[in-house]
N, C-alpha and C positions, 0 to 999 in steps of 0.2 A: 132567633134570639129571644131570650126571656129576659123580661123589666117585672121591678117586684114596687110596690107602691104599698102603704098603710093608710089604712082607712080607717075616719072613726064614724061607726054605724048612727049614731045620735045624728053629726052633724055632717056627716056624710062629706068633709074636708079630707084631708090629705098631713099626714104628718112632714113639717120640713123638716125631721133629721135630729142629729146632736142631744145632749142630754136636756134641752130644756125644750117643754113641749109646746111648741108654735105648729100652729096649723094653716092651712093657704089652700084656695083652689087647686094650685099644680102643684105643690108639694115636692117632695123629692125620690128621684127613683135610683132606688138603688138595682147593679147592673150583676149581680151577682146573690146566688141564694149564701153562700157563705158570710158577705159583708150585711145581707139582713139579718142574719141570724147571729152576727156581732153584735150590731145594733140593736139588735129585741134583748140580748143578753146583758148587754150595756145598760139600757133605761130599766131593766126588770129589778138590777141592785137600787135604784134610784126608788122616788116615789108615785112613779107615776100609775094612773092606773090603766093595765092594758088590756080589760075585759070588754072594751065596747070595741077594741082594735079588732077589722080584719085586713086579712094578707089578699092585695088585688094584683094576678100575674097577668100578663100582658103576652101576648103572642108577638114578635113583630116578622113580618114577613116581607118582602122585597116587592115593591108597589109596580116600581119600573124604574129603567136607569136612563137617568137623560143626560143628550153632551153640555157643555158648561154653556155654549150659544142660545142654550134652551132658556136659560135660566138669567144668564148676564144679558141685560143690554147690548147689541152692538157698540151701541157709542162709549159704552164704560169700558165694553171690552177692548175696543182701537184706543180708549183713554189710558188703558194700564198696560195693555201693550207697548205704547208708543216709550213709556218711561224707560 
């Protein structure tokens, strides 16, 4: 799977999305290179400026798969069970 992320080079943030430009540590990823290249085409009519942006793709690859015991508590798990 590919995640697409914008960067801006100066402050080395992360763009959150939408036409008005907010920027954040984690930012926003978009899951698809069509819906960024909405978005680049979206803010480009706008004013912003997209020269210091670059495009950061992300590999993601399957770490490992754990069962839900691994991860939930016993006690939460007999807890939502029992409901």
């Amino acid at each position: 799977m590919v995640l697409y992320k914008v960067m801006n080079i100066e402050t080395e943030m992360f763009h959150k999305g939408g036409v008005y430009t907010r920027w954040s540590k984690q930012g926003k990823v978009w899951t698809s290179l069509g819906s960024l290249r909405a978005f680049i085409t979206l803010t480009m009519k706008g004013a912003q400026d997209i020269n210091k942006w670059r495009i950061i793709e992300y590999q993601v690859n399957v770490a490992s798969v754990k069962e839900l015991s691994e991860v939930i508590k016993p006690e939460k798990m007999i807890e939502l069970l029992s409901k």
